[in-house]
N, C-alpha and C positions, 0 to 999 in steps of 0.2 A: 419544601426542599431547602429546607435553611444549609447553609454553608458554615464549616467551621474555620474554615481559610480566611485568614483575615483580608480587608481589602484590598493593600499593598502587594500582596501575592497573589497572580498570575495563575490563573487554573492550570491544568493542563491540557493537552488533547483530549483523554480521556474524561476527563469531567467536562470537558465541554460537548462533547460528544451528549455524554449520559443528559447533559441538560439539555441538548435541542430534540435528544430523543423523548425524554418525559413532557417539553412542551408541546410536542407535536400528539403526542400518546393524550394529553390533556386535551388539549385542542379536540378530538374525533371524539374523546368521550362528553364533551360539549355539545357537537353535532348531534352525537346518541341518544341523549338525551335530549335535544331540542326536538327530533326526527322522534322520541319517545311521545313526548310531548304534544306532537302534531296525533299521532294514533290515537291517543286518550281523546281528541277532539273529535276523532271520527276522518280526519283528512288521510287519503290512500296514499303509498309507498310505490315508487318502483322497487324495479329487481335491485338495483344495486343499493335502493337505499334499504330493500330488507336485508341481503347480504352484510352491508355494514352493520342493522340493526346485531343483526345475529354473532356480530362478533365482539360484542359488548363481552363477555366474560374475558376471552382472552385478553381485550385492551386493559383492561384492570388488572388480570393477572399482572398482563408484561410493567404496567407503572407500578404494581406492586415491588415487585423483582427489583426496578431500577430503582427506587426509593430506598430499598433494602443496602441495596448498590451504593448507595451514595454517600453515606458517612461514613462506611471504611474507607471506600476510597479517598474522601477529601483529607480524611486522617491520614492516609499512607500517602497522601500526596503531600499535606504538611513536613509528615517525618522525613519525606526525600528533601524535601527543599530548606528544613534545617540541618540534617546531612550534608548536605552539598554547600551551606554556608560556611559550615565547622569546618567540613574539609580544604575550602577556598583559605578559612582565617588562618588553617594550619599548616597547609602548604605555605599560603606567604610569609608566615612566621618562618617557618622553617628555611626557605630560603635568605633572609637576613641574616638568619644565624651563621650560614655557612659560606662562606665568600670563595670558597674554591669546588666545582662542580663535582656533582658525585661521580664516583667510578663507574663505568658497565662493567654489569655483570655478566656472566658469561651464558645465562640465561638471557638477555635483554639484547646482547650479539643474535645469537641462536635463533630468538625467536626472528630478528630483525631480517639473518638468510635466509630464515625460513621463507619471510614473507616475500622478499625482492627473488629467489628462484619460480616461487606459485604465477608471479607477476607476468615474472619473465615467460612460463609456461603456457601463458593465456597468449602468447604473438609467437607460439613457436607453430610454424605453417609446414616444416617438414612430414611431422607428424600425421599432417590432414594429405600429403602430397597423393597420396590414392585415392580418397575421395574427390579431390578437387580435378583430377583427370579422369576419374570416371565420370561424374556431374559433366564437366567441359565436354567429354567425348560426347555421352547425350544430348545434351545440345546441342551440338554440330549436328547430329544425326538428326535431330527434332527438326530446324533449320531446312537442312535439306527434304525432309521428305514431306514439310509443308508448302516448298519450292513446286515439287511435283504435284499437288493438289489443284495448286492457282495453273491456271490455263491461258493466264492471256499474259505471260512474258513467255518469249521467242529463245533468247539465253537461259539454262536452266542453272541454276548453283552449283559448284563444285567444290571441291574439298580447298585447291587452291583462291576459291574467292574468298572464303571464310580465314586463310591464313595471313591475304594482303589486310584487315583489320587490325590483325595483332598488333604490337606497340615495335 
């Protein structure tokens, strides 16, 4: 599982991922083989050590796979993160060059209402006002008619006790 990422550079998620998968994938084909190892000598398996046994092809397959996996990825992981240098050197470049802020555009407004109406859309409670009094009405109803159930208070609930809580 050689890496082409040099040491200075930071895996990502994803390769980190893929490498504790393929250690872990390695590790059971170790045991597979040990638990192989132990049959040739004649010593018996339980159930689950034959169920592991038997799953020897597929762990190979799967470390197959992730091995395959792993130097495009560490290459497309390269390539983003000298992407994201260039574009760090060229933004900052680019901002020395220009000492007075760029304009908006009328797309970059646009998109910008777009986003603070959506925002705004997520605390609008109007919208829910039927739900939230049909929900509230059930419960009152639930309330009361678990009142009736219980037998040992003397006062039973009324719609008026449920409203002295209100705020």
């Amino acid at each position: 599982m050689a890496s082409t990422v040099s040491l200075d550079v930071p895996d990502g998620p994803v390769m980190s991922l893929i490498s504790k998968r393929l250690y872990a994938l390695r590790k059971k084909l170790n045991r597979i083989n040990a638990m192989e190892d132990s049959v040739s000598q004649g010593k018996p398996l339980n159930k689950e050590q034959e169920e592991v046994l038997r799953s020897k092809p597929s762990v190979l397959a799967f470390i197959d796979e992730l091995e395959k996996l792993d130097q495009p990825l560490a290459s497309a992981l390269a390539e983003e993160l000298e992407a994201s240098v260039a574009y760090t050197r060229h933004g900052t470049a680019e901002n020395f060059d220009s000492s007075e802020p760029p304009p908006h555009s009328n797309e970059a407004v646009l998109e910008d209402l777009l986003n603070l109406l959506y925002f705004g859309s997520l605390f609008d409670v109007k919208s829910d006002f039927t739900s939230m009094m049909l929900t509230r009405t059930h419960e009152r109803g639930c309330c009361l008619t678990y009142d009736y159930v219980i037998d040992d208070a003397t006062d039973l609930l009324g719609e008026k006790d449920l409203d002295s809580f209100l705020p």
